[in-house]
FILUM-752100 format. One record per atom (N, C-alpha, C, CB): residue number from 1; residue in one letter; y, z, x. Coordinates in Angstrom, 3 decimals. Glycine has a CB too. Layout:
N
<NUM,A,<Y,Z,X>>
...
***
This chain:
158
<1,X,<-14.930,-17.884,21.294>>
<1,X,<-13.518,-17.622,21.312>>
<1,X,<-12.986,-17.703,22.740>>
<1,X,<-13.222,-16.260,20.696>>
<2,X,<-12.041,-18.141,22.945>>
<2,X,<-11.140,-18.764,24.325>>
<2,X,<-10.588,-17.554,24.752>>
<2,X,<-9.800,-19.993,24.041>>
<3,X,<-9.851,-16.966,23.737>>
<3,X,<-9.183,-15.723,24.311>>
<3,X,<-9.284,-14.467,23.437>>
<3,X,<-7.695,-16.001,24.546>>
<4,X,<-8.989,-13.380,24.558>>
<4,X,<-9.981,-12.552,24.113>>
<4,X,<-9.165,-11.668,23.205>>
<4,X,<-10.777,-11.824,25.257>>
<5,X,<-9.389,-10.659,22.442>>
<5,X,<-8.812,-9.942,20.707>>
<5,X,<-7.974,-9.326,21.861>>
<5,X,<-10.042,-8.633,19.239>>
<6,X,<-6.345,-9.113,21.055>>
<6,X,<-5.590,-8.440,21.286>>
<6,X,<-5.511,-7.089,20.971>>
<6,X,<-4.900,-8.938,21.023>>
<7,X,<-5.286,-5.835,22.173>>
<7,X,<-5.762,-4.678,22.236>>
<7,X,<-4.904,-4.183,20.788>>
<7,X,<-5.502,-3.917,23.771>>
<8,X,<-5.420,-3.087,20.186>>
<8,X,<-5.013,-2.610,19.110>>
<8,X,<-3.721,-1.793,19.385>>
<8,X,<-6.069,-1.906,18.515>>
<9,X,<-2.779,-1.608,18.713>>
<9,X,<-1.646,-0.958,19.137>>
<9,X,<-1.699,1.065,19.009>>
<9,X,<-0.425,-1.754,18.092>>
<10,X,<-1.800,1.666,19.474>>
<10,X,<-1.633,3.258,19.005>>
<10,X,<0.203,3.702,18.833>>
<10,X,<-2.492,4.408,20.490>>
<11,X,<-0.680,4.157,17.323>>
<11,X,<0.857,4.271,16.438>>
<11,X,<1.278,5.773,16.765>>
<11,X,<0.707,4.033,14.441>>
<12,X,<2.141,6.282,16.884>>
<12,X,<2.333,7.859,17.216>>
<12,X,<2.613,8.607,16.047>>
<12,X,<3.509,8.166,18.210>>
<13,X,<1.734,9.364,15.597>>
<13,X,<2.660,10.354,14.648>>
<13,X,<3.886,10.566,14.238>>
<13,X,<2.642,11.259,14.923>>
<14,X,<4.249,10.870,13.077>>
<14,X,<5.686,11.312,12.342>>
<14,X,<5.888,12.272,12.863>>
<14,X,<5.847,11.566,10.891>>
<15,X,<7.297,13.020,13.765>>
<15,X,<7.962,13.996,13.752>>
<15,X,<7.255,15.704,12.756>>
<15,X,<9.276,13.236,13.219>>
<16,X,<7.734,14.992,11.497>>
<16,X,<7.505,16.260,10.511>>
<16,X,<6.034,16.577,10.114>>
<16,X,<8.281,16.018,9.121>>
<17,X,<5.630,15.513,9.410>>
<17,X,<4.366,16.041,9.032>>
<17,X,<2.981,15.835,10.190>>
<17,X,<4.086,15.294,7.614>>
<18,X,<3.671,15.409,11.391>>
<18,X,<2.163,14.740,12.904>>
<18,X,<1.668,14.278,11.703>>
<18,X,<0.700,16.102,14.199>>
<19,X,<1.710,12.843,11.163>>
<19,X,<0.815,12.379,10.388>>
<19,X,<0.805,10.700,10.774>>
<19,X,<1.175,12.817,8.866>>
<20,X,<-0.583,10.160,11.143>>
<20,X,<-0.073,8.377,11.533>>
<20,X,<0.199,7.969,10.432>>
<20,X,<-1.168,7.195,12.189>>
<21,X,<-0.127,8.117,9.312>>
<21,X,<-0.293,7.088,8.046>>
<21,X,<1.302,7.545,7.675>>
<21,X,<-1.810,7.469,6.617>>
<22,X,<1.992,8.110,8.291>>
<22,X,<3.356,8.458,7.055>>
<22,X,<3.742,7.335,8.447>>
<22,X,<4.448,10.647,6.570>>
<23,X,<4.050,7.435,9.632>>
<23,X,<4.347,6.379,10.426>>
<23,X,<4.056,5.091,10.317>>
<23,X,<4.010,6.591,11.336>>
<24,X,<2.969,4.614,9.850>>
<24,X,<2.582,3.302,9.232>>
<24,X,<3.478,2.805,8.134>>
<24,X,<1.217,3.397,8.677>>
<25,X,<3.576,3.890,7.455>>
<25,X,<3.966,3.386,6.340>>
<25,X,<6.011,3.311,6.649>>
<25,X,<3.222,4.539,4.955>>
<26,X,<6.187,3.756,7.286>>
<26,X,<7.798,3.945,7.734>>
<26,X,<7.884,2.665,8.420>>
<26,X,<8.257,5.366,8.829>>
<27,X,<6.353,2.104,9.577>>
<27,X,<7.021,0.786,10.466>>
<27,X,<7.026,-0.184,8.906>>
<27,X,<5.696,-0.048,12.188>>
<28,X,<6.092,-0.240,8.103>>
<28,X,<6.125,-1.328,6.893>>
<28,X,<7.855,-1.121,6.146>>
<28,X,<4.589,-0.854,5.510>>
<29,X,<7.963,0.016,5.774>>
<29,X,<9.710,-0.008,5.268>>
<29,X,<10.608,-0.431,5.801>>
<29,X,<10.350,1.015,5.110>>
<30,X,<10.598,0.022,7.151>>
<30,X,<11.797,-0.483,8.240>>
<30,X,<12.318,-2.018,7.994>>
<30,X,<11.149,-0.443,9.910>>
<31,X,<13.444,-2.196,8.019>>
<31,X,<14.188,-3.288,8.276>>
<31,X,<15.295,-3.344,9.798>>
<31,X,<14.972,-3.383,6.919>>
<32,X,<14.946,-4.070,10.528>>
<32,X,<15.931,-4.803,11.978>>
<32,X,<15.272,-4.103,12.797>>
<32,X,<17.789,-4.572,12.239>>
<33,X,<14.268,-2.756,12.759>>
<33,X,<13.972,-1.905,13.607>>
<33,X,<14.864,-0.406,13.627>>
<33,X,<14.053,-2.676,14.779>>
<34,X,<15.580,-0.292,12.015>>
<34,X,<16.049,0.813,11.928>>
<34,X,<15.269,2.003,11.610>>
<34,X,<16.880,0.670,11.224>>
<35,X,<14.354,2.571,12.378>>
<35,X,<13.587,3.748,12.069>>
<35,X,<13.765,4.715,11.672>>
<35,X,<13.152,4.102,12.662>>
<36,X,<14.924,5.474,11.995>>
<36,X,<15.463,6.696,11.712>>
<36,X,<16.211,6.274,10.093>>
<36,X,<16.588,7.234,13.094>>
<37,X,<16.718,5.196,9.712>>
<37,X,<17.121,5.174,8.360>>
<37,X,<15.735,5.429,7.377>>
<37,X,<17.886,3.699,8.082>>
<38,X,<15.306,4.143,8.323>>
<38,X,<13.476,4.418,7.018>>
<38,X,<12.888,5.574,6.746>>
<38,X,<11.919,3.792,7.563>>
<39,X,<12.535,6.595,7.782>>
<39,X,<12.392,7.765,7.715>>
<39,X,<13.330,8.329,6.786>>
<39,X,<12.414,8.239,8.866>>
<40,X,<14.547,8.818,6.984>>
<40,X,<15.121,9.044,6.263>>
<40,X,<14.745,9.288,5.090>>
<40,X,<15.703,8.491,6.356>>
<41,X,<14.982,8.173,4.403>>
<41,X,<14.805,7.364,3.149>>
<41,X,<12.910,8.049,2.801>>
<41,X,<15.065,5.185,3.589>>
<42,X,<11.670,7.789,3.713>>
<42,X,<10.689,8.371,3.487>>
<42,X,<10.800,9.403,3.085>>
<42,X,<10.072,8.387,4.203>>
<43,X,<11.668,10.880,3.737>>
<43,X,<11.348,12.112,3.755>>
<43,X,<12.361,12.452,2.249>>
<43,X,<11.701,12.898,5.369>>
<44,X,<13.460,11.585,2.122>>
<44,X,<13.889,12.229,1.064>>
<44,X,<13.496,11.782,-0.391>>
<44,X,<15.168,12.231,1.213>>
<45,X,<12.710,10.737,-0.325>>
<45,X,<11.632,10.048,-1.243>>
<45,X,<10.686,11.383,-1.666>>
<45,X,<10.647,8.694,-0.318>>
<46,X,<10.147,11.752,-0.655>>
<46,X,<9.123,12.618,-0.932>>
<46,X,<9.907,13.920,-1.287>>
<46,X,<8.087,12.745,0.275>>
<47,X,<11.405,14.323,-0.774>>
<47,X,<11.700,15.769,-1.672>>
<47,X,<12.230,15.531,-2.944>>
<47,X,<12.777,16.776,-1.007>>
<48,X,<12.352,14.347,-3.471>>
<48,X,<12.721,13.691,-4.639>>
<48,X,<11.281,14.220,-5.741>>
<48,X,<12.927,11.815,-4.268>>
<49,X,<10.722,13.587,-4.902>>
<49,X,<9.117,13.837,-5.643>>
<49,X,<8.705,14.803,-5.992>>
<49,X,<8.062,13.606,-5.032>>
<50,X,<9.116,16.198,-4.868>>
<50,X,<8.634,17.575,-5.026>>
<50,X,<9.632,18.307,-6.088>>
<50,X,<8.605,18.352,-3.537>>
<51,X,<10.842,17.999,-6.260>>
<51,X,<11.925,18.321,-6.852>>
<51,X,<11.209,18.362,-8.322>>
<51,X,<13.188,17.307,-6.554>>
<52,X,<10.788,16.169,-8.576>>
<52,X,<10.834,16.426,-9.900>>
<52,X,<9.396,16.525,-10.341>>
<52,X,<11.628,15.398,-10.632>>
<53,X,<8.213,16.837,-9.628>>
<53,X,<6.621,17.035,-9.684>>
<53,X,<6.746,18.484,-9.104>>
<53,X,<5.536,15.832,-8.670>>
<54,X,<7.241,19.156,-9.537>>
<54,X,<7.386,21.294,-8.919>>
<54,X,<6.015,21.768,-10.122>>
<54,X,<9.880,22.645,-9.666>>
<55,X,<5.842,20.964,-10.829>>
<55,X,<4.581,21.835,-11.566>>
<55,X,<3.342,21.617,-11.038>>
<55,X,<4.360,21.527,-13.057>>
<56,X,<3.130,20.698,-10.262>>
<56,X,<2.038,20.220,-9.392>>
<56,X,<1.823,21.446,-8.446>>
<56,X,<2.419,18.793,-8.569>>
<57,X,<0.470,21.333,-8.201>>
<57,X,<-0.101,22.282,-6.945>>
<57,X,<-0.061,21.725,-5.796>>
<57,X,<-1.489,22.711,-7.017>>
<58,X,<0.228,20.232,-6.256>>
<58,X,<-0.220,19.702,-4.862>>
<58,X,<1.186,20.002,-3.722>>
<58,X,<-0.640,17.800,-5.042>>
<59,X,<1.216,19.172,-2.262>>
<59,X,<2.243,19.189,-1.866>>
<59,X,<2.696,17.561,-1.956>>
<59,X,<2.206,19.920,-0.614>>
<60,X,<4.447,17.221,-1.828>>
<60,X,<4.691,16.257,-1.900>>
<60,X,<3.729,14.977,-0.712>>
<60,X,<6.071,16.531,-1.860>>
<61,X,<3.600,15.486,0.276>>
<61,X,<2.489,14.566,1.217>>
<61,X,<1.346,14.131,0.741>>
<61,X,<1.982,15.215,2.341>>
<62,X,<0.667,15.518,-0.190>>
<62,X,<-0.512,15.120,-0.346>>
<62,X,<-0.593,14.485,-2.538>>
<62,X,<-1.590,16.736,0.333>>
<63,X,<0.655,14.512,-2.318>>
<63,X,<1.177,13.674,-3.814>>
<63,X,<1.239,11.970,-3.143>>
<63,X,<3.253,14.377,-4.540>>
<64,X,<1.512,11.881,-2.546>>
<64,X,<2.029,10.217,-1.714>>
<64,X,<0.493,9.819,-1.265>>
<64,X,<3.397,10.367,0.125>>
<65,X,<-0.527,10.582,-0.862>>
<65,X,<-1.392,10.138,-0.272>>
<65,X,<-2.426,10.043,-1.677>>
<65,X,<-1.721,11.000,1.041>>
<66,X,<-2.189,10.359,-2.365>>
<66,X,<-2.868,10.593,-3.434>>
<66,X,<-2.621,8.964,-4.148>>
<66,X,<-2.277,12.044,-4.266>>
<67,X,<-1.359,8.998,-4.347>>
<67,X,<-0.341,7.785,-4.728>>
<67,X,<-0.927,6.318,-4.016>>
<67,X,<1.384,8.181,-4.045>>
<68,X,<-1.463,6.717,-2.799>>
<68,X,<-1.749,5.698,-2.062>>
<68,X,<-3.524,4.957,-2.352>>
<68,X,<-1.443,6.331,-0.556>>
<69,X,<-4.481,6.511,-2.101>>
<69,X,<-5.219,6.044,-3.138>>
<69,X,<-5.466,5.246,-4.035>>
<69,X,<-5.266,6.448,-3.519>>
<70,X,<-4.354,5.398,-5.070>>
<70,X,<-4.936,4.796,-6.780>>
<70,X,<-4.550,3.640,-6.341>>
<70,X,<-4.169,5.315,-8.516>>
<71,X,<-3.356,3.491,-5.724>>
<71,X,<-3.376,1.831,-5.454>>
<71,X,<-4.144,0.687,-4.465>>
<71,X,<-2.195,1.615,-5.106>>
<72,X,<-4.642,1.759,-3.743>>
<72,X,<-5.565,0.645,-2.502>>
<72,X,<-6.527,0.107,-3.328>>
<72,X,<-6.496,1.443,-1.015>>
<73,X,<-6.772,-1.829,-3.311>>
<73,X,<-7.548,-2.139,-4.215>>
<73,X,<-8.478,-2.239,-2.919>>
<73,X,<-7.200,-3.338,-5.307>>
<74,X,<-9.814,-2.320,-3.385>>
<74,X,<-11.258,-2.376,-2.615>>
<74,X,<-11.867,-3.921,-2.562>>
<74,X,<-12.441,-1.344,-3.485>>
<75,X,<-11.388,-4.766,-3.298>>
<75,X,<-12.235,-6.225,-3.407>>
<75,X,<-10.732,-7.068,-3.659>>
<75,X,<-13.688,-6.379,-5.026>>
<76,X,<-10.736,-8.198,-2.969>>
<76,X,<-9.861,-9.755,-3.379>>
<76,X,<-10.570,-10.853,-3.269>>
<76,X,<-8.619,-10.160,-2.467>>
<77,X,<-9.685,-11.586,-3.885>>
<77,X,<-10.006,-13.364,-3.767>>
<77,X,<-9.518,-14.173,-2.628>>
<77,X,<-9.329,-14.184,-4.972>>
<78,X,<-10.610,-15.023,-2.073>>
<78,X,<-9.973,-15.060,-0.620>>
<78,X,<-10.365,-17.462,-1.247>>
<78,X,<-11.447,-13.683,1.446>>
<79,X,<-9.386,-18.105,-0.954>>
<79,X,<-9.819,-19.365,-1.710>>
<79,X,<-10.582,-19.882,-0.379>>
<79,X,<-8.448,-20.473,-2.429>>
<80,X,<-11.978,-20.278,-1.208>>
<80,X,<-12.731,-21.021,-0.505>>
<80,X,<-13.472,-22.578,-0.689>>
<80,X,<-13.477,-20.216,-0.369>>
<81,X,<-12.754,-23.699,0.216>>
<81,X,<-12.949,-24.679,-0.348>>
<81,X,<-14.271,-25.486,0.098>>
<81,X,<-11.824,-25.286,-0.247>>
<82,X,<-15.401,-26.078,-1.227>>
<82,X,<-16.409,-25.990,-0.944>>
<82,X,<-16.771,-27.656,-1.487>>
<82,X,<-17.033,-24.660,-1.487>>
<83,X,<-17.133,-28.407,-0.873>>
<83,X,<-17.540,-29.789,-1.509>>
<83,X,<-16.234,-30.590,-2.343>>
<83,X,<-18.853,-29.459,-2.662>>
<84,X,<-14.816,-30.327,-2.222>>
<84,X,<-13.752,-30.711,-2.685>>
<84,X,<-13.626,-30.106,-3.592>>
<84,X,<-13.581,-31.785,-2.862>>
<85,X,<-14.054,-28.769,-3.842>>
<85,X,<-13.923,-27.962,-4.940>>
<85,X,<-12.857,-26.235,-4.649>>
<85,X,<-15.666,-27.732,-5.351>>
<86,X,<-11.965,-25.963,-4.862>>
<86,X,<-11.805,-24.684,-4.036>>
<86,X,<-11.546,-23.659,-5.443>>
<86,X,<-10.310,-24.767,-2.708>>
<87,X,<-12.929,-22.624,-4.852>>
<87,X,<-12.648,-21.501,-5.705>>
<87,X,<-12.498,-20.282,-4.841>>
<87,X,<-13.740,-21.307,-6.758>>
<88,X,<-12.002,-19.339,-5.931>>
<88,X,<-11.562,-18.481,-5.623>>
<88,X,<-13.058,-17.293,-5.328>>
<88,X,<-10.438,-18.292,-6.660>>
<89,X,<-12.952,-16.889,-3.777>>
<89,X,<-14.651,-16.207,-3.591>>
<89,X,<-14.069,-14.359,-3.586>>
<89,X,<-15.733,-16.888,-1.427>>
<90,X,<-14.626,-13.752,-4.127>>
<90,X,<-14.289,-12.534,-3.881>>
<90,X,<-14.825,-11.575,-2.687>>
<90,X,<-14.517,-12.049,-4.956>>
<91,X,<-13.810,-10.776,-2.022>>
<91,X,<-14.335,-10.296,-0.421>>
<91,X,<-13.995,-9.117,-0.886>>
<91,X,<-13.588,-10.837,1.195>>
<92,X,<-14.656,-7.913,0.177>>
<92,X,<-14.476,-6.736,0.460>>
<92,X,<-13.088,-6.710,1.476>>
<92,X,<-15.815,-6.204,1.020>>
<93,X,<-12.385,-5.465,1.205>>
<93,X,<-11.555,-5.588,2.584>>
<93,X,<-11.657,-4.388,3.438>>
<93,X,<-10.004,-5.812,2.332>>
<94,X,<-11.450,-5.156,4.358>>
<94,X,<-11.572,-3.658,5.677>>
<94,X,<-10.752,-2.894,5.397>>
<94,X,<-11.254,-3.831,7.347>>
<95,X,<-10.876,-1.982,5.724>>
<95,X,<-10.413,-0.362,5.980>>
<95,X,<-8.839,-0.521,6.152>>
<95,X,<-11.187,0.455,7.560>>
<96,X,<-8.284,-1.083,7.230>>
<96,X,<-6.803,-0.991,7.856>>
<96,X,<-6.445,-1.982,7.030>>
<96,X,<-6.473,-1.247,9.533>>
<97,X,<-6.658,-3.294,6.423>>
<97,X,<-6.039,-3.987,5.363>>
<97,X,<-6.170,-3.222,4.248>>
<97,X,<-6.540,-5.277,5.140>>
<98,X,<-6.667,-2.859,3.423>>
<98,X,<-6.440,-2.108,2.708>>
<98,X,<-5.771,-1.074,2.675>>
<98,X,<-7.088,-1.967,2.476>>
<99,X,<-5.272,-0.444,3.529>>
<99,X,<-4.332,0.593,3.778>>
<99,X,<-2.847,-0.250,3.555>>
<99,X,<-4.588,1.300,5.399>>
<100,X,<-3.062,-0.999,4.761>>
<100,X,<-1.689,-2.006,4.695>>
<100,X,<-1.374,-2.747,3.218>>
<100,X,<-1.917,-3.345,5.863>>
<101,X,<-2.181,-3.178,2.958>>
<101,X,<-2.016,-3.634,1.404>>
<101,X,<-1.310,-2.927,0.459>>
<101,X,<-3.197,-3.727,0.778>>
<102,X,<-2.136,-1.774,0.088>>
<102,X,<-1.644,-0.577,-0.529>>
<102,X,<-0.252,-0.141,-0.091>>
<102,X,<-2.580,0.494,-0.271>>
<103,X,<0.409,0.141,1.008>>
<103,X,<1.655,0.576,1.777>>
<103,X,<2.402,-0.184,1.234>>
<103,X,<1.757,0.505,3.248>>
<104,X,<1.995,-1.644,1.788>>
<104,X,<3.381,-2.843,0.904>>
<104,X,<3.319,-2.677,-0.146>>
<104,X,<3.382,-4.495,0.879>>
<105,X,<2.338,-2.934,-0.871>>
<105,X,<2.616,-3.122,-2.595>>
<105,X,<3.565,-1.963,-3.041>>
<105,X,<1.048,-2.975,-3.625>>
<106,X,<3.198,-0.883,-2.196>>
<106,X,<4.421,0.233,-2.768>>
<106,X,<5.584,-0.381,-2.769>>
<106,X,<4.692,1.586,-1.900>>
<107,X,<5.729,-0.129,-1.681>>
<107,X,<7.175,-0.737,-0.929>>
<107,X,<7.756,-1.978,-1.542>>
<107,X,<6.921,-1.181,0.670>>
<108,X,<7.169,-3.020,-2.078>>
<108,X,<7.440,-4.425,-2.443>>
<108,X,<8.376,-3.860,-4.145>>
<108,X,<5.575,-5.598,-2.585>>
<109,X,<7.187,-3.353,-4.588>>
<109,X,<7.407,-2.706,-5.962>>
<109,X,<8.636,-1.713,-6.374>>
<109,X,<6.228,-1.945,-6.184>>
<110,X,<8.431,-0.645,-5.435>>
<110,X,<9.712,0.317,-4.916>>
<110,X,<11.309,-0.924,-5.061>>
<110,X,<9.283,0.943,-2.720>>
<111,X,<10.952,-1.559,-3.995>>
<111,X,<12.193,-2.598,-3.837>>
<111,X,<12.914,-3.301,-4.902>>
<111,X,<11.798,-3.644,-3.100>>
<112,X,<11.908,-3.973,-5.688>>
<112,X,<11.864,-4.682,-7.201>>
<112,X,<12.836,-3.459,-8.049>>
<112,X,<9.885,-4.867,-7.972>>
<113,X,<12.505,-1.926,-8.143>>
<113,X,<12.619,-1.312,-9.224>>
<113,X,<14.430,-1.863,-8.821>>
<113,X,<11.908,0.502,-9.372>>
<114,X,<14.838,-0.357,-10.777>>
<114,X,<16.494,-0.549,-10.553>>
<114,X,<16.726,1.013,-10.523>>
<114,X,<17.516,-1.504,-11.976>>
<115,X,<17.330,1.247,-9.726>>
<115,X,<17.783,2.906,-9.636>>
<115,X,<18.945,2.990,-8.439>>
<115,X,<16.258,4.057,-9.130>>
<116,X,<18.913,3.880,-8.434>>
<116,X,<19.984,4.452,-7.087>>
<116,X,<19.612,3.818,-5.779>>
<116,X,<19.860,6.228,-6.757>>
<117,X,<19.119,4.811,-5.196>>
<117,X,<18.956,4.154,-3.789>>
<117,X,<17.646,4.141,-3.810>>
<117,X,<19.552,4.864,-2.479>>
<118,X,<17.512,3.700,-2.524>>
<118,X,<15.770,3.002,-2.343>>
<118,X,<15.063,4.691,-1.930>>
<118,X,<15.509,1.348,-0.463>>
<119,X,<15.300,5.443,-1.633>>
<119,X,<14.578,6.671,-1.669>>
<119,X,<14.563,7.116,-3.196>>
<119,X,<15.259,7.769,-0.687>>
<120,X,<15.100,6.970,-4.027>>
<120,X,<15.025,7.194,-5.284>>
<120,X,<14.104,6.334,-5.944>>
<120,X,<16.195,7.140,-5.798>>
<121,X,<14.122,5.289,-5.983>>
<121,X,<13.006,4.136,-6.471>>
<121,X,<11.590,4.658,-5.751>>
<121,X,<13.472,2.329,-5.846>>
<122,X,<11.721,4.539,-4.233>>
<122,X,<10.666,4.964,-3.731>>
<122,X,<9.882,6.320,-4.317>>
<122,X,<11.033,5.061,-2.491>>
<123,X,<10.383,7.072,-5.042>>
<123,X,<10.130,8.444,-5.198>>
<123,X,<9.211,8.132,-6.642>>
<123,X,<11.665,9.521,-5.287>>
<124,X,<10.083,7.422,-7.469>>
<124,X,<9.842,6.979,-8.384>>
<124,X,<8.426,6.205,-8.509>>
<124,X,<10.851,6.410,-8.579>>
<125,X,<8.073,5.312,-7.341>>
<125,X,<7.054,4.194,-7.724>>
<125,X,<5.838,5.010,-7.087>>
<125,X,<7.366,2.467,-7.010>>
<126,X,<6.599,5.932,-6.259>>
<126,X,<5.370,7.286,-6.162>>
<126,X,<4.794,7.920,-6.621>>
<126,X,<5.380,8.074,-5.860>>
<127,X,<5.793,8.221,-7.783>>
<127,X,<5.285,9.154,-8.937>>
<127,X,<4.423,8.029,-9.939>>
<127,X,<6.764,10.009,-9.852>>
<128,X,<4.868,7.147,-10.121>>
<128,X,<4.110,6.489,-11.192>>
<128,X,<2.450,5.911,-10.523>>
<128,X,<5.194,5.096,-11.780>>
<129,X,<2.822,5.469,-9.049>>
<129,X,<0.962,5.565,-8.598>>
<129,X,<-0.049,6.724,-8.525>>
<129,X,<0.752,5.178,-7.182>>
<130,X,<1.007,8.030,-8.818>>
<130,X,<0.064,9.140,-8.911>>
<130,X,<-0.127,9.194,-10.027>>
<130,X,<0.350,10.343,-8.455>>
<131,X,<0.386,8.902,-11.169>>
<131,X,<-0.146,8.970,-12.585>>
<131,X,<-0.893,7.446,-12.926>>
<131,X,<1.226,9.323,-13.707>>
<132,X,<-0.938,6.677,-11.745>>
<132,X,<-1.760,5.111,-12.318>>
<132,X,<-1.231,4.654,-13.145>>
<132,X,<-3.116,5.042,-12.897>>
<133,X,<0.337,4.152,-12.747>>
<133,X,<0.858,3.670,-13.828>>
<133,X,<1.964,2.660,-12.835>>
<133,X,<1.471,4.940,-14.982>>
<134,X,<2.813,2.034,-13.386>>
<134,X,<3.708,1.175,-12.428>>
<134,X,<3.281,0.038,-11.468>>
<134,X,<4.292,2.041,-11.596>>
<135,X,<4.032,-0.720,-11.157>>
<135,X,<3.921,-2.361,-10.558>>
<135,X,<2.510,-1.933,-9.560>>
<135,X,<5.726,-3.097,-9.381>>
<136,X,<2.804,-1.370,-8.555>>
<136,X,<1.718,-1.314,-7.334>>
<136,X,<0.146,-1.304,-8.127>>
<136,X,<1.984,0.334,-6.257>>
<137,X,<0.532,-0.439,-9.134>>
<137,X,<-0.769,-0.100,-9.608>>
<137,X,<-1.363,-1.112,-10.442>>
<137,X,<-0.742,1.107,-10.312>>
<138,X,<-0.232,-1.743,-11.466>>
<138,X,<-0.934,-3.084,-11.875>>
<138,X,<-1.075,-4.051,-10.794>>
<138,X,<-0.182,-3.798,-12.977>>
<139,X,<-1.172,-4.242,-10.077>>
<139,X,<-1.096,-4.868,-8.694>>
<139,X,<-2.425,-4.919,-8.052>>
<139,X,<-0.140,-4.096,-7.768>>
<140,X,<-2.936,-3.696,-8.147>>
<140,X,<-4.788,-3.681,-7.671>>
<140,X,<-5.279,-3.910,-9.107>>
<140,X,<-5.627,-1.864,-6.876>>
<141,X,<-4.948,-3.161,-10.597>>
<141,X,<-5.836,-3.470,-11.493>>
<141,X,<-6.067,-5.306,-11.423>>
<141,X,<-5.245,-2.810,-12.947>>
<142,X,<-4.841,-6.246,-11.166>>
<142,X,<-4.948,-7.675,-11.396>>
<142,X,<-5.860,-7.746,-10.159>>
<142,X,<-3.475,-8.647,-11.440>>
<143,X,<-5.874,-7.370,-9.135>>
<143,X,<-7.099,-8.323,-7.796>>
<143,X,<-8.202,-8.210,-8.502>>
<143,X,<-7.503,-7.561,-5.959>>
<144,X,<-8.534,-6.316,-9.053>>
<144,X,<-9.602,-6.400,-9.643>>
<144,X,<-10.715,-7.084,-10.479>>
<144,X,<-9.413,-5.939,-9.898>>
<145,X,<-9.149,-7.266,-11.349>>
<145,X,<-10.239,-8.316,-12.659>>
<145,X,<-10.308,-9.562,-11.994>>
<145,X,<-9.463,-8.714,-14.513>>
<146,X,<-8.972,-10.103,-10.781>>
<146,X,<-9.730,-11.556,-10.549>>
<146,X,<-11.017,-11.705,-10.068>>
<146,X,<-9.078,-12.338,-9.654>>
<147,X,<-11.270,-10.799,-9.061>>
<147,X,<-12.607,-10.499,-8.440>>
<147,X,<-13.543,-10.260,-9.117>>
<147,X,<-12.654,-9.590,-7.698>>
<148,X,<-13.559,-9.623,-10.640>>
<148,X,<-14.338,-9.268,-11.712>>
<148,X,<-14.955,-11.235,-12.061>>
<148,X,<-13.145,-8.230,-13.151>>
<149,X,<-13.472,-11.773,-12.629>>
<149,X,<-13.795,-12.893,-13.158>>
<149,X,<-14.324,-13.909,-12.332>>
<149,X,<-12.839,-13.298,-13.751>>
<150,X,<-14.200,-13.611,-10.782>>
<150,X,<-14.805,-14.750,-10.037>>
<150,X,<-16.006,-14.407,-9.277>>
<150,X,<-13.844,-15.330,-9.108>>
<151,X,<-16.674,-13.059,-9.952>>
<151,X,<-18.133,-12.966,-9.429>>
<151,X,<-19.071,-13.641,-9.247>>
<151,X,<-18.671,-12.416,-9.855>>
<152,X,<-19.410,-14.712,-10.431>>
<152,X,<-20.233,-15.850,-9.879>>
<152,X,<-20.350,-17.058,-8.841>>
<152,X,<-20.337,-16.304,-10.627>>
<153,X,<-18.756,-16.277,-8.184>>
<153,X,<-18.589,-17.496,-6.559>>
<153,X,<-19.014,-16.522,-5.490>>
<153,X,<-16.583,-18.208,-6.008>>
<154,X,<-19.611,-14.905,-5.892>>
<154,X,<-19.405,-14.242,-4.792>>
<154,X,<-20.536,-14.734,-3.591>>
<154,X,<-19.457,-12.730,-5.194>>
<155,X,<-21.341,-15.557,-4.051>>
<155,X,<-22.667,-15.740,-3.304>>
<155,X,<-21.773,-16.981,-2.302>>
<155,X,<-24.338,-16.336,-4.475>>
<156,X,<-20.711,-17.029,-2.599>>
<156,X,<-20.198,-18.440,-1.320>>
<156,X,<-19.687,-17.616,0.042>>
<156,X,<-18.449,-19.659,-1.996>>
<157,X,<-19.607,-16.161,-0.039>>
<157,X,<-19.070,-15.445,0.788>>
<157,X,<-19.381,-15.414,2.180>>
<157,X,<-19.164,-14.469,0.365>>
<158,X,<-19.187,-15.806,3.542>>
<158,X,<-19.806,-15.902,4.746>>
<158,X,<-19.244,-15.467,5.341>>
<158,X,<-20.124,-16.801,5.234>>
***
């Protein structure tokens, strides 16, 4: 390699909860570089959540992280073209893609829904990844099975 890996960036904690991953997930929402709207929109997502999940023990943070969980898928199809043939090879993914993965698919899904405002949807596509249910979540079940169905290419993996 010619030049050398670009240093990793350090993300700073959220205000409310000192948490990086709620900051991660706020730079992925943001649009133009409006932070303080995204936030926003994060924190009242999550009292949306606590409002209408009050029978839960959990707390709304650790409802979202939970949420985040069911959707991080663990294996994809990455196309690998082999003798003029290109199939689809199934990979593991690292740690920080998979996080990131999981974050968007919320967010992508969130966006798609129809409701009020996007803290309302957001609240919404929250609640439904904590019950394993809704777009994000069919979203890892489909990588899954492709990766299921393209196990016999996994030996092309390098």
């Amino acid at each position: 390699m010619r030049k050398a890996k670009p240093k990793k960036r350090v993300i700073l904690p959220d205000p409310v909860f000192n948490d990086q991953k709620v900051s991660k997930f706020v730079n992925h929402l943001m649009y133009d570089g409006k932070k303080n709207t995204s936030y926003s929109i994060f924190y009242h997502a999550l009292d949306v959540v606590k409002a209408k999940m009050a029978n839960e023990e959990k707390s709304a943070l650790e409802i979202w992280k939970s949420a985040l969980d069911n959707i991080t898928p663990q294996v994809e199809v990455k196309s690998r073209r082999i003798g003029g043939a290109t199939f689809q090879v199934p990979t593991e993914i690292r740690p920080e893609r998979k996080e990131s993965i999981s974050m968007k698919n919320l967010i992508s899904f969130a966006r798609k829904r129809s409701g009020k405002s996007m803290a309302e949807k957001l609240a919404a596509e929250i609640m439904d990844a904590y019950n394993s249910q809704g777009g994000a979540f069919k979203r890892k079940e489909d990588m899954h099975r492709m990766a299921e169905a393209n196990r016999a290419f996994a030996h092309f993996r390098f």
